[in-house]
C-alpha positions as CSV (number, residue, x, y, z in Angstrom):
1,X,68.2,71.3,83.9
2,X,69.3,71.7,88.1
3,X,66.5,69.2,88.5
4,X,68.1,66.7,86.1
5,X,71.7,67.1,87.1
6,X,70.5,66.2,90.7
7,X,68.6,63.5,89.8
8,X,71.8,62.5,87.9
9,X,74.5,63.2,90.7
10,X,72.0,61.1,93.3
11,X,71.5,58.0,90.9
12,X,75.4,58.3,90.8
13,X,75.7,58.2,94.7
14,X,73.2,55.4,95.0
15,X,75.1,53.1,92.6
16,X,78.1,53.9,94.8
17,X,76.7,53.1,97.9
18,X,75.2,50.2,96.7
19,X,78.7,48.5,96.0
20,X,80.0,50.0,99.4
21,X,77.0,48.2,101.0
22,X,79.0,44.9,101.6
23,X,80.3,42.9,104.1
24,X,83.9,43.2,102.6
25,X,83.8,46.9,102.8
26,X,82.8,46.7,106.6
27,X,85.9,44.4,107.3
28,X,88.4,46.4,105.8
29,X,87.8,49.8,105.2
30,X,87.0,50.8,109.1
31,X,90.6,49.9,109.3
32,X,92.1,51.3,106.1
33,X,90.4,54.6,107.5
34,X,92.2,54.2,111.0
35,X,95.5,53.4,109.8
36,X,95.7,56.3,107.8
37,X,94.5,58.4,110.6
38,X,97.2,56.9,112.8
39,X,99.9,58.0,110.7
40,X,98.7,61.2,110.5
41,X,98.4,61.5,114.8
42,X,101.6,60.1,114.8
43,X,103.5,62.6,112.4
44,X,101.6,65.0,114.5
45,X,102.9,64.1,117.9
46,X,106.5,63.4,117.0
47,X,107.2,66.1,115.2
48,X,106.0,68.1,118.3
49,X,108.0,66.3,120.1
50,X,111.5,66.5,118.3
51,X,110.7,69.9,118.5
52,X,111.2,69.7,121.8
53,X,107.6,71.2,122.8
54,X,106.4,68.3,125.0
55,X,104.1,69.1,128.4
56,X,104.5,68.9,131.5
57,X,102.7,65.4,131.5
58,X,104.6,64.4,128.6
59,X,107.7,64.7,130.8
60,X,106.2,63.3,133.7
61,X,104.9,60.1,132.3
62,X,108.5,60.0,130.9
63,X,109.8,59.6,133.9
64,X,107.9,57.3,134.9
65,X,108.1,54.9,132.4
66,X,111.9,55.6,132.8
67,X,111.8,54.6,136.5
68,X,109.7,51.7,135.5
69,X,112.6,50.4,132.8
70,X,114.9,51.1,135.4
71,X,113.8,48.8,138.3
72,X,112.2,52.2,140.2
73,X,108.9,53.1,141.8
74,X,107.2,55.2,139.2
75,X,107.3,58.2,140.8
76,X,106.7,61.2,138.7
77,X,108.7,64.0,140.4
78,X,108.1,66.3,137.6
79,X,104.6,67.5,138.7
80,X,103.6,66.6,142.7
81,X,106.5,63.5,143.5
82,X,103.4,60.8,143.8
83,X,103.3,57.9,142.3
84,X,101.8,57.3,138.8
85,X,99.1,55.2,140.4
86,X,98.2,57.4,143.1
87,X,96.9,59.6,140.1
88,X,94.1,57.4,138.9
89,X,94.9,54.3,139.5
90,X,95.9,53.8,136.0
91,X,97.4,50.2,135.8
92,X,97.3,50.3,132.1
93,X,100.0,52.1,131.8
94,X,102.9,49.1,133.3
95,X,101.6,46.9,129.8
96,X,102.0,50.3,127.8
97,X,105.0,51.2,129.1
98,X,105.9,47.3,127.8
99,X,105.5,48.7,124.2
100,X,108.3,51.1,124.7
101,X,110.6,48.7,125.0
102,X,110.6,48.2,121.6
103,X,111.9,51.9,120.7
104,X,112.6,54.7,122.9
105,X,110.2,56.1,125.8
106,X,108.7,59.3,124.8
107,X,107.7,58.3,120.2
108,X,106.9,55.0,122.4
109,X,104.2,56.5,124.5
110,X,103.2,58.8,121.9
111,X,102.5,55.9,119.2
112,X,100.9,53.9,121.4
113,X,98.3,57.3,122.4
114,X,97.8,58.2,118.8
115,X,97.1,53.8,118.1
116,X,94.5,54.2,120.9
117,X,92.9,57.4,119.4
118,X,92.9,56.2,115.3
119,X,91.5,52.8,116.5
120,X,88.4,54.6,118.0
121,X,87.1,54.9,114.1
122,X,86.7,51.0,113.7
123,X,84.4,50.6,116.8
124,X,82.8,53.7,115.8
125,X,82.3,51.9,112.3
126,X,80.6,49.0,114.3
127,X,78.1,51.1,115.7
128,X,77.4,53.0,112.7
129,X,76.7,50.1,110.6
130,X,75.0,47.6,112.7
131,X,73.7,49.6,115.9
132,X,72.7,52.9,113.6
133,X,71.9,50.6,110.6
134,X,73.4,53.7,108.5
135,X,74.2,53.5,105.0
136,X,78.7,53.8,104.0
137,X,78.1,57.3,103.2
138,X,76.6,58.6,106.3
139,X,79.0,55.9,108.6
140,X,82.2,57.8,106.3
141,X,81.0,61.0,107.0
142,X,80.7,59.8,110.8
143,X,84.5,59.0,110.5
144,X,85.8,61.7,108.6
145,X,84.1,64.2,111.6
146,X,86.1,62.2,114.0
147,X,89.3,62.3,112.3
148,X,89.1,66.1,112.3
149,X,87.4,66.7,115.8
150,X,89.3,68.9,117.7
151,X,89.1,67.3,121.1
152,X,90.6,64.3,119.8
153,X,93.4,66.3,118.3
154,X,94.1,68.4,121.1
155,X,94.5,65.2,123.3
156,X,96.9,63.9,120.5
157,X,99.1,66.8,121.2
158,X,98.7,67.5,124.6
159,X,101.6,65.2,125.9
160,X,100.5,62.2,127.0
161,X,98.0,60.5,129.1
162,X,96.7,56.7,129.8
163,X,93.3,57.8,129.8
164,X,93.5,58.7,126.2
165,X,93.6,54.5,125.6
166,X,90.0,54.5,127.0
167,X,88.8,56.6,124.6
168,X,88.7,53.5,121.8
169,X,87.6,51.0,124.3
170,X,85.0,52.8,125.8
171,X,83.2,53.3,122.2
172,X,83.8,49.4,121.7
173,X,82.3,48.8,125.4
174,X,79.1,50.8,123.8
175,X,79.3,48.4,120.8
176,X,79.7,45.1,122.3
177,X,77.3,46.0,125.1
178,X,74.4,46.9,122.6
179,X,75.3,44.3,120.6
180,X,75.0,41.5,123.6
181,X,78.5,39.8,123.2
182,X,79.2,40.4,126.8
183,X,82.7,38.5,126.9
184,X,84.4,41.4,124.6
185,X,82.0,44.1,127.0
186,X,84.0,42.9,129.8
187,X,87.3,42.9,128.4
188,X,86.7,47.0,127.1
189,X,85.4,47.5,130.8
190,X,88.3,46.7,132.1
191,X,90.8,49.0,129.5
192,X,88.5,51.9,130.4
193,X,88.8,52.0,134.4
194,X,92.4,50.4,134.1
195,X,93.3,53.2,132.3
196,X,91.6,56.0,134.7
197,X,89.8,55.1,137.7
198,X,87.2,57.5,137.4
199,X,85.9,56.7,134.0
200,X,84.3,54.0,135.5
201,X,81.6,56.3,136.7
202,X,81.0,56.3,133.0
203,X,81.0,52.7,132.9
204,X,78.7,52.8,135.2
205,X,76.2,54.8,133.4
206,X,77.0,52.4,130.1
207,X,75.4,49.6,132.3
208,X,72.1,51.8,133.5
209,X,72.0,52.4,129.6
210,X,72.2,48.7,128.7
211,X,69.4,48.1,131.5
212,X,67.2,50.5,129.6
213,X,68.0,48.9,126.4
214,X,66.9,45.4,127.4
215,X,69.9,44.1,129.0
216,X,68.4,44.4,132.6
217,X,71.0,41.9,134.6
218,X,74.0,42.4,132.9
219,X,73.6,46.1,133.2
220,X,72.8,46.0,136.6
221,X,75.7,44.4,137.3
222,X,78.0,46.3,135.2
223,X,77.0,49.6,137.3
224,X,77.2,47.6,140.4
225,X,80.5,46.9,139.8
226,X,81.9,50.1,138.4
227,X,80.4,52.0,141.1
228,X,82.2,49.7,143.1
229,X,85.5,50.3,141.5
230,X,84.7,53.9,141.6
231,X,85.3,53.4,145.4
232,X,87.6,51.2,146.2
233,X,89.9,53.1,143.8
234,X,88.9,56.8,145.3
235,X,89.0,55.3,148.9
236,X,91.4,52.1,149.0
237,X,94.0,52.5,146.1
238,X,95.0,55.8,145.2
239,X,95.6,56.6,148.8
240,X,97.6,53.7,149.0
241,X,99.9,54.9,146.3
242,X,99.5,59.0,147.6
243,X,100.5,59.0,151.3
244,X,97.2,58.0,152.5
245,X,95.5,60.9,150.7
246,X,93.0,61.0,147.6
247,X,95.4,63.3,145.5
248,X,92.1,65.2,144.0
249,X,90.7,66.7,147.0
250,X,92.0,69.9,145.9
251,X,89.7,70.6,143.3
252,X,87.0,70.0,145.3
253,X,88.3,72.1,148.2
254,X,85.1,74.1,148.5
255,X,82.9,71.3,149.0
256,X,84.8,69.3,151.8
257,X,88.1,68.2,152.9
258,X,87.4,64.1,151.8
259,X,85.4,62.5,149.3
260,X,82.4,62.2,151.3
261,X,82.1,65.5,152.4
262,X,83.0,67.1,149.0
263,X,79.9,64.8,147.6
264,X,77.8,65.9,150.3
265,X,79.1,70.0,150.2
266,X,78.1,69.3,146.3
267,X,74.5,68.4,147.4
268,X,74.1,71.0,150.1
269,X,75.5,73.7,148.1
270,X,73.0,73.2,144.7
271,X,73.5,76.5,143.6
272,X,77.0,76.8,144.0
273,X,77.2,73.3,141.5
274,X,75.1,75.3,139.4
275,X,76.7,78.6,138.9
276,X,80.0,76.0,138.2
277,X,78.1,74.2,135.9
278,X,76.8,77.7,133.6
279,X,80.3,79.3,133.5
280,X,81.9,80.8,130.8
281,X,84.3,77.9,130.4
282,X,81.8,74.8,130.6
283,X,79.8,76.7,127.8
284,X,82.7,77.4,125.3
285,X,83.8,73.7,126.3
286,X,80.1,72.8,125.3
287,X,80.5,74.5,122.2
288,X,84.1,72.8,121.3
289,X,82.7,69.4,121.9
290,X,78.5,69.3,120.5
291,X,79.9,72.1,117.6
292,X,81.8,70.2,115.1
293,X,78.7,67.0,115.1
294,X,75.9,69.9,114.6
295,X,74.7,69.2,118.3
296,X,72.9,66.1,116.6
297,X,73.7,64.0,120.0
298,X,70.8,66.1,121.8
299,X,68.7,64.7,119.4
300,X,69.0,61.5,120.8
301,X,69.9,62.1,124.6
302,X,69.3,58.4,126.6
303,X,73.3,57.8,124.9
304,X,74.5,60.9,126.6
305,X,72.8,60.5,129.8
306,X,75.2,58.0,130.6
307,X,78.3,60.2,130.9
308,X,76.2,63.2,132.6
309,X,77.1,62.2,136.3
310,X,80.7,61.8,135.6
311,X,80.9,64.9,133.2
312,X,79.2,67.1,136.3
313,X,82.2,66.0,138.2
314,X,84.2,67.6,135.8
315,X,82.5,71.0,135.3
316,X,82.2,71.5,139.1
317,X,86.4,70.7,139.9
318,X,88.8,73.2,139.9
319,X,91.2,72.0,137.8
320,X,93.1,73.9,134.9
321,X,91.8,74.8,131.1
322,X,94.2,72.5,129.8
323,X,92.4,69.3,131.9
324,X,88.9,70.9,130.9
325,X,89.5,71.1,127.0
326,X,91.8,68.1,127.2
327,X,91.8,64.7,129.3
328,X,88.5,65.5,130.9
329,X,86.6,65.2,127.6
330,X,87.7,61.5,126.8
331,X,84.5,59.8,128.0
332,X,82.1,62.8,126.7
333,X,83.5,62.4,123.3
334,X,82.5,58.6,123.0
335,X,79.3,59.1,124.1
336,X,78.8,62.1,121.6
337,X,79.9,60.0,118.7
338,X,77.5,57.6,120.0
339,X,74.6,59.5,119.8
340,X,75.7,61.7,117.1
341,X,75.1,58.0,114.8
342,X,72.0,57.5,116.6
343,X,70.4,60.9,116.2
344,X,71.4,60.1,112.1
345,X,69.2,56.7,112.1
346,X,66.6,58.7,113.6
347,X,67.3,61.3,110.8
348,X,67.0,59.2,108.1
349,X,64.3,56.8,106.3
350,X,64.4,53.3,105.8
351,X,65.8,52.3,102.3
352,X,65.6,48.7,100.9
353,X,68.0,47.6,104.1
354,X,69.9,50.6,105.6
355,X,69.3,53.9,106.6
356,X,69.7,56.5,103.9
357,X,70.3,60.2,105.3
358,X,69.8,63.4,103.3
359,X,73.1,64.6,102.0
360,X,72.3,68.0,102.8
361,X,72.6,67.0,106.9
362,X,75.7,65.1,105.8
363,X,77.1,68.0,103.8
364,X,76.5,70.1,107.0
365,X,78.6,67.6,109.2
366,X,81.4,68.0,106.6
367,X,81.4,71.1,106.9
368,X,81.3,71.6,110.6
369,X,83.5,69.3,111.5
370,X,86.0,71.0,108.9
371,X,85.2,74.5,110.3
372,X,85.7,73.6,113.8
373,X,88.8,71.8,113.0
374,X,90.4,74.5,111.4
375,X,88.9,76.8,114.1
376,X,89.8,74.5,117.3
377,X,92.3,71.6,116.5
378,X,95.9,72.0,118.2
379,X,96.8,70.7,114.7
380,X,95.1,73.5,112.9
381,X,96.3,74.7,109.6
382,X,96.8,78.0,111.9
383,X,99.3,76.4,113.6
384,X,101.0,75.9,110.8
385,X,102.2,71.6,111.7
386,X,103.7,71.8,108.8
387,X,106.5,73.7,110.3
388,X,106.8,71.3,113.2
389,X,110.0,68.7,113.9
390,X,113.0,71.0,113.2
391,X,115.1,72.1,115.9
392,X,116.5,75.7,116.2
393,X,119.9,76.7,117.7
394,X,117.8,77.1,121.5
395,X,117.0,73.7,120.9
396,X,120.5,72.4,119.9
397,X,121.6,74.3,123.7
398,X,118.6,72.3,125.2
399,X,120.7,69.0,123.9
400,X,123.5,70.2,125.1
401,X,122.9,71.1,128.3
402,X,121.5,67.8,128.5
403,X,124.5,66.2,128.0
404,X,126.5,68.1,130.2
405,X,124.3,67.0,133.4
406,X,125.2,63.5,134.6
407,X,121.8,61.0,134.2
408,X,122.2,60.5,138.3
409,X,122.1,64.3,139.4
410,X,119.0,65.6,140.4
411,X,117.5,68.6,138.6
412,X,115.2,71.5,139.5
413,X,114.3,73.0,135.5
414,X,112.3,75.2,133.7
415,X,108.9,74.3,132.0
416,X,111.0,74.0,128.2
417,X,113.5,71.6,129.5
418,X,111.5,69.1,131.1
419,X,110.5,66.6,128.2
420,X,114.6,66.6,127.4
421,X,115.5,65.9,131.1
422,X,113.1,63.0,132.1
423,X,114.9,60.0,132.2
424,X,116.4,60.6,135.4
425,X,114.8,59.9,139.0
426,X,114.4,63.0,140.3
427,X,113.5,66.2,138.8
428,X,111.4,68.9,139.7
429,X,109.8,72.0,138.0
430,X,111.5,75.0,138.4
431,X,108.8,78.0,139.6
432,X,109.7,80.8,138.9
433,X,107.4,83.3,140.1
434,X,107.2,87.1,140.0
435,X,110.6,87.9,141.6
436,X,114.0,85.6,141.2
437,X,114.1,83.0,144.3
438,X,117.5,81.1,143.9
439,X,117.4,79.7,147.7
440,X,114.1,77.7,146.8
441,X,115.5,76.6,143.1
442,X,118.6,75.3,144.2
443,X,116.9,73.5,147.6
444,X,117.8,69.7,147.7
445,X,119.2,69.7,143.9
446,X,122.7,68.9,141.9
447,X,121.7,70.9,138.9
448,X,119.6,74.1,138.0
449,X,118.3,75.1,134.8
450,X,116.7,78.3,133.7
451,X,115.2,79.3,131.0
452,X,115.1,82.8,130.6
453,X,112.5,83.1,128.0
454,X,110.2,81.5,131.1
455,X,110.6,84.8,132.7
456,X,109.5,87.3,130.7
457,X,108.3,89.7,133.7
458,X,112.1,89.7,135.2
459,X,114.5,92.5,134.3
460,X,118.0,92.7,133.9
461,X,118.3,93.0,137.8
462,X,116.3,90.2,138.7
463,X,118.5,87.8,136.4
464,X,121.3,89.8,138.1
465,X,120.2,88.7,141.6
466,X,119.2,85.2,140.4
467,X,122.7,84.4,139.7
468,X,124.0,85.7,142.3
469,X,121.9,83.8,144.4
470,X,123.1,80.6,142.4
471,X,126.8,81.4,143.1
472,X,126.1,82.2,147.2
473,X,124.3,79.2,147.2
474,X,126.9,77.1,146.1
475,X,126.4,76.6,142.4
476,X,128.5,77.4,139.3
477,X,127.4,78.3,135.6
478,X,128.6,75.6,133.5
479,X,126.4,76.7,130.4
480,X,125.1,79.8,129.4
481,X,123.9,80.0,126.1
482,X,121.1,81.4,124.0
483,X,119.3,82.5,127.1
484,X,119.7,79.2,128.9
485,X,121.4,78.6,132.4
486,X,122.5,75.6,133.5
487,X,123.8,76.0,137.5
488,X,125.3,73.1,138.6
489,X,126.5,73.2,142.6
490,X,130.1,72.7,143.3
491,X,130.4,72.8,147.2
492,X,128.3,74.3,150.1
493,X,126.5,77.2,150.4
494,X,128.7,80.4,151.0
């Protein structure tokens, strides 16, 4: 009887797919699928944000764009004071900033990231269908996993960042660049290393694939030229923007104290690369990203070999969690999904004209990409989103001390009051350290605002001494409310 009710359910799945297996259902379902992802991200993102929970890079891409609107340099004061293209040469971001226009800055920038990532699913579609020669079920399944990995979520709610835009057009570059049409190759190309400089090491390792694949010149000229961009960007152009300096020397400060003598400390130094490569992090970050596809991609590893140089660049820099888990993974994940629908073709057997993978493999996919959503995703049911977009009576202060602080003063603030004080030129982050420093957070600002909740390991003496400070150095409470402290200076220090 099992026997017969399987024989049943499959004959029932094969009829299904066979009506699915049509050019109309390829035109219009990859996009169905990404516009209801999109309005999921979206929900997602702004109801974090009119929570008031935006990061540090949310706020400082604010400001940018704000300067940008305003007839400024683009300087981001919020995090270092350099400008937006000293960071990665991301000229992507003056067209996106364009889009913002059309509503206000920060649900501008965050429709336009969570667009970027719900469009990956149509190109992903592409290369499921035609490049993986997979039947609906198996290129569905491919989608749903997306939708839910958690590296794409966590980038959806991690502020804000022009690299995320790559992520889509890198997984079309893949697909018109297999495909031959090399006019629409070019075009992604250009997205990708227009949106961060360095993902054009990845671009670059796109082309070495293509000349593997057949596509000898054109990929040869594709890594030519991204390796070129990969220097004149790293040598000519972000130190152009950064006060003559590469701005990401730092995390390579064991290696050397420029580019070339970081890349050469990395050669020198093999097993200090290694023992950076094998830490604790990298392999829980391996885990987070090959996890939720069943580490199919290392089933079929010429697709991921592309990324492997620029992902080792990644593993090795000292750069925070938050970079690691987050806008570091953008090319990795396009080239996971890309093998992830190759190692399925290899998977399967050849029906009448497609592909056909056993629904046990695809059942497992389900299920681990569900799993590690739940387990991973900033979005998690855990986190209960649900709960997300309301504002508390802290919040309603936030707005209010807002208000209060003319848009031309500058502003030295805590970590929570960043996102709602952006639009403004200058603004820094208020550090608060250990032990109360009120000379250093009222230095070369109108306007301080604390936090209190930001400084858990201070006592009631060390807010005592803070405020003090404040007043000595000139400064007067005009709010003070729901732990929040808004010092604005009134006359010279006494």
């Amino acid at each position: 009887m099992t026997a017969t009710l399987r024989r049943r359910v499959d004959n029932v799945v094969l009829r299904w797919q066979a009506r699915l297996d049509s050019e109309w259902v390829d035109r219009v379902l990859p996009w169905l699928l990404s516009a209801g992802l999109f309005l999921w991200l979206a929900a997602l993102a702004l109801a974090k944000a009119r929570s008031l929970d935006g990061t540090v890079d949310l706020a400082a891409y604010t400001q940018a764009a704000w300067n940008i609107r305003e007839g400024h340099e683009p300087v981001m004061t919020v995090t270092n004071g350099s400008h937006v293209l000293a960071q990665q040469a991301a000229f992507l971001f003056y067209p996106i900033v364009g889009v913002t226009y059309l509503t206000t800055i920060i649900p501008g920038l965050l429709l336009v990231q969570a667009a970027a990532l719900a469009l990956g699913i149509v190109p992903l579609w592409r290369i499921g269908r035609r490049l993986a020669n997979l039947r609906v079920g198996a290129v569905a399944t491919l989608a749903f996993v997306y939708g839910v990995y958690p590296t794409m979520h966590n980038l959806n709610l991690a502020g804000f960042d022009p690299a995320v835009i790559a992520l889509p057009a890198l997984l079309a570059a893949c697909y018109f660049g297999l495909t031959g049409r090399w006019r629409w190759f070019a075009a992604c190309c250009v997205v990708v290393v227009g949106a961060r400089a360095d993902l054009a090491l990845a671009v670059a390792g796109l082309g070495a694939l293509l000349a593997v694949e057949g596509h000898r010149r054109q990929g040869l000229v594709t890594t030519v030229a991204a390796l070129a961009w990969t220097v004149v960007a790293a040598l000519v152009v972000q130190p152009a923007f950064g006060h003559g300096a590469f701005p990401h020397l730092d995390a390579f400060a064991a290696f050397g104290d420029t580019p070339a003598s970081a890349l050469w400390g990395m050669v020198t130094h093999p097993v200090e690369v290694l023992s950076r490569l094998v830490s604790e992090q990298n392999f829980n970050l391996a885990v987070t990203l090959f996890a939720p596809v069943v580490f199919l991609p290392v089933l079929a590893p010429r697709y991921l070999l592309s990324v492997l140089p620029l992902q080792t660049l990644y593993l090795v820099a000292d750069v925070p969690t938050e970079a690691v888990f987050g806008k570091q993974t953008i090319a990795i994940t396009a080239f996971i999904f890309l093998a992830t629908a190759m190692a399925l073709h290899r998977l399967g057997r050849m029906g009448v004209e497609k592909i056909t993978v056993d629904p046990r493999l695809l059942g497992a996919l389900l299920l681990a990409g569900t799993v590690f959503f739940v387990r991973d995703a900033a979005s998690s049911p855990y986190r209960e989103p649900w709960d997300w977009g309301g504002q508390d009576e802290v919040d309603a202060v936030r707005l209010r001390a807002r208000d209060l602080i003319p848009p031309e003063a500058s502003v030295r603030a805590s970590r929570s009051m960043l996102q709602v004080l952006a639009e403004r030129p200058v603004l820094y982050q208020l550090e608060q350290g250990d032990r109360p420093d009120p000379v250093r957070a009222g230095q070369d600002v109108d306007v301080v605002v604390l936090d209190e909740r930001e400084v858990p390991g201070w006592d009631a003496v060390d807010r005592r001494v803070f405020r003090l400070g404040m007043q000595t150095g000139g400064f007067e409470v005009v709010l003070d409310d729901h732990d929040i402290a808004v010092f604005e200076r009134r006359g010279p220090p006494r």
